[in-house]
C-alpha positions in Angstrom: 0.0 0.0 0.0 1.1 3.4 -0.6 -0.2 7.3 0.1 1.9 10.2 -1.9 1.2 13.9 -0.3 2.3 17.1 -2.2 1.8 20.6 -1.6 3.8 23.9 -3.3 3.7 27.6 -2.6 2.2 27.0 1.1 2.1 29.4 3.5 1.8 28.8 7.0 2.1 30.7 10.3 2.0 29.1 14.0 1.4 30.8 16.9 -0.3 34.2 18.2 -1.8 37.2 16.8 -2.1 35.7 13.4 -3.2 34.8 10.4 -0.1 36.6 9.4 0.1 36.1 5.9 -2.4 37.7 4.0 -3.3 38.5 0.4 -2.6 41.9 0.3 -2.3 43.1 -3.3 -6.5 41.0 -4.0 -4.8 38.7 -6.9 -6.0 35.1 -5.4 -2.6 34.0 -4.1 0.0 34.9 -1.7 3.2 35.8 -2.7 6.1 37.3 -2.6 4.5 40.7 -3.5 2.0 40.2 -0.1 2.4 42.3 2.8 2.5 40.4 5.6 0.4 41.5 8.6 3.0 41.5 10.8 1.4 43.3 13.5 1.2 41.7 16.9 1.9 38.1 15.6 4.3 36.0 17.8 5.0 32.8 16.5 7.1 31.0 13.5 6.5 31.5 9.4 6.5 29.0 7.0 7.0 30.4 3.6 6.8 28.9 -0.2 7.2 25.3 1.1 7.1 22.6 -1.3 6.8 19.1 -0.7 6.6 15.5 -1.5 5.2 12.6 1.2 5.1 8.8 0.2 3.4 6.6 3.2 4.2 2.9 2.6 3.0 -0.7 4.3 3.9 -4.0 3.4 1.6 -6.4 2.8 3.1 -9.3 4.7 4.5 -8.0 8.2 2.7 -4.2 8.2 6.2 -2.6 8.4 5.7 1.0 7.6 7.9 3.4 5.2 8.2 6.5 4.7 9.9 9.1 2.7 10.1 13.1 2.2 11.4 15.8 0.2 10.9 19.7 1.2 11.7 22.7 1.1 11.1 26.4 2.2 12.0 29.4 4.4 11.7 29.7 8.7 11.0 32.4 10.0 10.8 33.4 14.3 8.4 37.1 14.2 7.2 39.0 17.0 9.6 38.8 19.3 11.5 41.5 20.6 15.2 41.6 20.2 15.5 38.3 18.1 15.3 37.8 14.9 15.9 33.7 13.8 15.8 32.9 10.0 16.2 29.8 7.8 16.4 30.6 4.4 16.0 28.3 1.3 15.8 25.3 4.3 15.7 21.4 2.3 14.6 18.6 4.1 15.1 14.8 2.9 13.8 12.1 4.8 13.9 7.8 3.9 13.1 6.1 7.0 10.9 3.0 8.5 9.3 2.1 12.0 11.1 -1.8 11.5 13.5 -3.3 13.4 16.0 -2.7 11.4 16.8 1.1 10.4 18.9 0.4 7.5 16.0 -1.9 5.7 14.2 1.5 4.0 13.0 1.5 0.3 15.7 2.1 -2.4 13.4 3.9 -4.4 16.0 3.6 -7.4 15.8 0.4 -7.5 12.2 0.0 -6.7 11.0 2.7 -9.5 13.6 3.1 -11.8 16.4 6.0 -12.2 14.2 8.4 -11.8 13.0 7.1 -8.5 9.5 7.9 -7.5 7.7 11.3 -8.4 5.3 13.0 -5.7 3.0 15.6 -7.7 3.3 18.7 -5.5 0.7 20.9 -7.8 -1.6 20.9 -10.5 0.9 22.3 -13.1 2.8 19.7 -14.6 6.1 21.2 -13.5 5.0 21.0 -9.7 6.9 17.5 -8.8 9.8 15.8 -6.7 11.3 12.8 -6.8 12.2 10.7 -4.4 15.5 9.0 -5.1 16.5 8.3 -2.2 18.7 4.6 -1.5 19.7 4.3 2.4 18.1 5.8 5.8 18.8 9.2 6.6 17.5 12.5 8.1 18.9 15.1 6.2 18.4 19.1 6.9 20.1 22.2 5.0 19.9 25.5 4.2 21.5 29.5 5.4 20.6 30.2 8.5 20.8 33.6 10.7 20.3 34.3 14.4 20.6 38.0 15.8 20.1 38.1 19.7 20.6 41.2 21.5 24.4 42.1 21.0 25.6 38.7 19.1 25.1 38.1 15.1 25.7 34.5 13.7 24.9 33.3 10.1 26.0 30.4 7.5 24.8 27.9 5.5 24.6 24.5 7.8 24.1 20.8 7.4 22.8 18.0 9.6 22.4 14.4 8.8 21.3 12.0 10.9 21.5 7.9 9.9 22.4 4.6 10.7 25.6 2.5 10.3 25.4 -1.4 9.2 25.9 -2.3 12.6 22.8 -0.2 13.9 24.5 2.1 15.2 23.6 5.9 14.3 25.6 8.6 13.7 25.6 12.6 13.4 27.1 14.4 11.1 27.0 18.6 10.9 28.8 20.7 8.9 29.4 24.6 9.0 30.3 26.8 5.8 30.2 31.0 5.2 29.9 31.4 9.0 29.7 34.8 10.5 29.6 36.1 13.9 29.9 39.6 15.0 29.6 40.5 18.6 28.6 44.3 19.1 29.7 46.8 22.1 27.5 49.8 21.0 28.7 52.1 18.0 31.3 49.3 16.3 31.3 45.3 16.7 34.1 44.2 19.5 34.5 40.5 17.9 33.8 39.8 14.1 34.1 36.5 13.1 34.2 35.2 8.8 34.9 32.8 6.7 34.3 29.9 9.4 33.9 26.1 7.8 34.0 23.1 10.0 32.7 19.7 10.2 31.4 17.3 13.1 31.1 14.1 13.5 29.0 12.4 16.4 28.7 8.4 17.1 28.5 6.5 20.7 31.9 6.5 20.7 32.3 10.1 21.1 32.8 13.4 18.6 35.1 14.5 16.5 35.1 17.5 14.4 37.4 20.7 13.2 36.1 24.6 12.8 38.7 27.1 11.2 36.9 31.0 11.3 38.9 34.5 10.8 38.3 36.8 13.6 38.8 40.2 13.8 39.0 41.9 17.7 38.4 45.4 18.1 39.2 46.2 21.8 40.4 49.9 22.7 44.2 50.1 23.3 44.5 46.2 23.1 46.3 44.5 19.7 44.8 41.2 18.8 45.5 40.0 15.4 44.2 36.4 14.8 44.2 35.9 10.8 42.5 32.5 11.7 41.5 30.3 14.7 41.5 26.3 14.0 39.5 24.1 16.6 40.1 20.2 16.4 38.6 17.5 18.9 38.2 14.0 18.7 37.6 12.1 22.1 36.2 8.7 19.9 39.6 7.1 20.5 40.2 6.2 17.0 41.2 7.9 13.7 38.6 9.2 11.4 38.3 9.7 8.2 34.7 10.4 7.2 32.5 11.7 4.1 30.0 14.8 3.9 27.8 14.7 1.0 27.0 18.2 1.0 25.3 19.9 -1.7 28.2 21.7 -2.8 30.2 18.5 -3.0 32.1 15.4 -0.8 34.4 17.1 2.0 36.1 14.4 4.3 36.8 14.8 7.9 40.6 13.0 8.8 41.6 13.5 12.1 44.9 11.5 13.9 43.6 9.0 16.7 42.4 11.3 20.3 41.6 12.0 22.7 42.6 15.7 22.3 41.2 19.1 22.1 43.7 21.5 19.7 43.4 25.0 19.1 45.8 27.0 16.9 45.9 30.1 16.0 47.9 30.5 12.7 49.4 33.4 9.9 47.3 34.1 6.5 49.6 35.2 4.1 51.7 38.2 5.2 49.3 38.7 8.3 51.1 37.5 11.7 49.2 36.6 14.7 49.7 39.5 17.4 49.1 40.1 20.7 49.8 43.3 22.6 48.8 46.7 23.8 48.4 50.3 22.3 49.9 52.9 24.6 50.2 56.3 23.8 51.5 56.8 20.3 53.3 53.3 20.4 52.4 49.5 19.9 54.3 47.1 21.7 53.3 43.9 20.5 54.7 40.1 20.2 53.7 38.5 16.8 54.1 34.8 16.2 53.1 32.2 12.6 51.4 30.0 14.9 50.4 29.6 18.7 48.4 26.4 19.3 46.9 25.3 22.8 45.6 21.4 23.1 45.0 19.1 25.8 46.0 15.3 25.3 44.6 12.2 27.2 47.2 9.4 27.7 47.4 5.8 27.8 46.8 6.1 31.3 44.1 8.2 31.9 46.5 11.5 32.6 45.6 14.9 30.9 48.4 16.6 29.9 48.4 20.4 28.1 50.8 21.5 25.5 51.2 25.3 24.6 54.1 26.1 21.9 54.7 28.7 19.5 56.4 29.5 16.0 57.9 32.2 14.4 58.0 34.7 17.3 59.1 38.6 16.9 59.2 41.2 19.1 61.1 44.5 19.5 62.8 44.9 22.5 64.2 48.1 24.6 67.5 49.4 23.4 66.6 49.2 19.6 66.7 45.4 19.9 64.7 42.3 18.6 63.9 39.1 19.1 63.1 36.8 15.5 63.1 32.9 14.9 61.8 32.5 18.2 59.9 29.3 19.2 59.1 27.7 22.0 56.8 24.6 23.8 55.6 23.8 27.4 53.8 20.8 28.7 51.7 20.7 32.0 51.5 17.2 33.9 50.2 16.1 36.8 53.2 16.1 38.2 55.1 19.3 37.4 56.0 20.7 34.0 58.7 21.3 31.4 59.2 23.8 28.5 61.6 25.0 26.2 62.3 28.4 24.1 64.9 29.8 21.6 65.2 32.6 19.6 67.8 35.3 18.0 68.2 38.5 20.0 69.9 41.2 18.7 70.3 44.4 21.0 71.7 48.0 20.8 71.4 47.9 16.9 73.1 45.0 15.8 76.0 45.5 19.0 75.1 42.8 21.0 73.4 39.5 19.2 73.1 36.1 19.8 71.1 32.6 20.0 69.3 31.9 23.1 67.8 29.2 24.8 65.9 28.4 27.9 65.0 25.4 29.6 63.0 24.4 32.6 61.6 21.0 34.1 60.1 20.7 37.1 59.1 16.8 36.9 61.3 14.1 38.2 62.3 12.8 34.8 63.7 13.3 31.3 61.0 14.9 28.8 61.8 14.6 25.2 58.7 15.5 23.3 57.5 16.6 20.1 55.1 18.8 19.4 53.7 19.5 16.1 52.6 22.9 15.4 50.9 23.3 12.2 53.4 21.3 10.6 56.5 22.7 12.3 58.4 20.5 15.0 58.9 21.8 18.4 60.9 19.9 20.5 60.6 20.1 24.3 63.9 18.5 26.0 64.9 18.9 29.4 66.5 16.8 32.5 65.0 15.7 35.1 64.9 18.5 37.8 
């Protein structure tokens, strides 16, 4: 047995106050060219949702099947201070109520190439197909969210299904984010450019999120070209496919635990921290900084902080360059290490240096990779 559903061009509006959308301009429909009557309706907006429904039941067992295809806009009105948009949203559903998750219709197989079409409309254009082949929940679209002070916007994806073992898994992925945090006249924090992907089974999550951030902080330098964030507590390596509309991107990630954040140059653009004061910048600029936090074998957290490319002026027309450095917390005490060229009074005085501490009871020799670049930590025992 089967039921197909379709609807185009709806309209809808839930909540209070309503109807909200109205036929303003008398021509029989409502449009784009409506008016909306806006005032005093709380609630959320559908608008120019299309859609296709198949309902299926075997005949032998009564196992049920269902499928959808959809799309429109989301809107949140009426409420004050907020303003929550989902733009050009699609929606693709294959899914059954059996006992297993992964037994859904192929409808390619079932119904040819072409899968199965789901009249949305009475004009012969107005149709979806379903071509759907495995079980998923699948939800896109750009998306925008302005509460009080804070601005975020992208175009997102979520996907839920099921592995062969039964086992379900999350996937989310982030592209053309924006966030802008305002303090009054100008935005403090802008955020662009952010992409990212995130994976989520019973073993755990991993993912990775890169955005460019822009700080605007009176009399304090922040220069951040880009800000990378990488987790994975699954305990294994990963190396996963997005189908995303605009193509296949594949999450790899090394084996975690570990939470890894690095900060990192864009072309000719440092990262730089420091302070304005008076008519002069003193700052300390660096390729890459990266923070992360490791769990080992034995159940031990251990934080790493290290740095490339450091420069700095220094008093006495000096300057430090080549700098780098890395220190690792324990449980037990920590070690680090740091070297650099330092040049003083001109060119006068110049030289390598090096420093080294360790405040554990044993040798550390550790690497830690920093975007690519080794930094080695190696100290006695104190």
């Amino acid at each position: 047995d089967m039921l197909r559903i379709g609807a185009s061009h709806v309209h809808a509006f839930v909540g209070l106050g309503g109807p909200y959308w109205q036929d303003s301009d008398g021509d029989g429909d409502i449009d784009g060219s409506d008016t909306p009557a806006a005032a005093g309706a709380v609630g959320v907006t559908l608008e120019d949702v299309e859609f296709g429904l198949t309902l299926m039941k075997a005949t032998g067992d009564g196992t049920s099947y269902y499928a959808l295809k959809g799309s429109g806009s989301v809107a949140l009105v009426g409420v004050p201070g907020v303003t929550l948009t989902a733009v050009d949203m699609d929606v693709e559903v294959n899914a059954t109520d059996g006992a297993d998750p992964n037994a859904v219709v192929d409808f390619v197989t079932t119904f040819g190439a072409g899968g199965l079409e789901v009249s949305t409309g009475p004009d012969p254009a107005d149709f979806v197909n379903l071509v759907f082949q495995d079980d998923f929940l699948r939800v896109w679209g750009t998306a925008g969210l302005e509460l009080l002070a804070v601005s975020i916007g992208g175009d997102f994806f979520f996907e839920k299904t099921t592995t062969t073992l039964g086992d379900p898994v999350i996937k989310v992925a982030v592209n053309g984010l924006t966030m802008s945090l305002s303090g009054g006249v100008s935005d403090i924090i802008t955020v662009t450019d952010g992409s990212g992907l995130l994976l989520i089974t019973d073993a755990g999550m991993a993912g990775e999120l890169a955005v460019s951030v822009d700080f605007n902080i009176p009399n304090l330098i922040v220069t951040v070209p880009e800000i990378a964030l990488a987790i994975n507590n699954t305990g294994v390596a990963v190396n996963e496919a997005f189908n995303l509309e605009s193509g296949t991107e594949t999450l790899v990630l090394p084996a975690g635990p570990y939470v890894r954040v690095i900060a990192r140059e864009l072309g000719a653009v440092k990262v730089s921290l420091g302070l304005h004061v008076g008519a002069s910048d003193y700052t300390l600029d660096a390729s890459a900084l990266q923070f992360e936090q490791i769990t080992l074998p034995d159940m031990s957290t251990v934080v790493r902080v290290a740095a490339t490319g450091l420069e700095t002026t220094l008093p006495g027309d000096g300057s430090l360059t080549n700098g780098q450095g890395g220190f690792i917390f324990y449980d037990d005490g920590s070690a680090g290490t740091a070297t650099g060229h330092i040049e003083l009074i001109g060119s006068a005085v110049e030289g390598d240096l090096a420093l080294y501490f360790n405040t554990t009871d044993r040798d550390i020799n550790e690497t830690i990779d920093v975007d690519g670049t080794d930094v080695v930590v190696r100290a006695d025992a104190n």
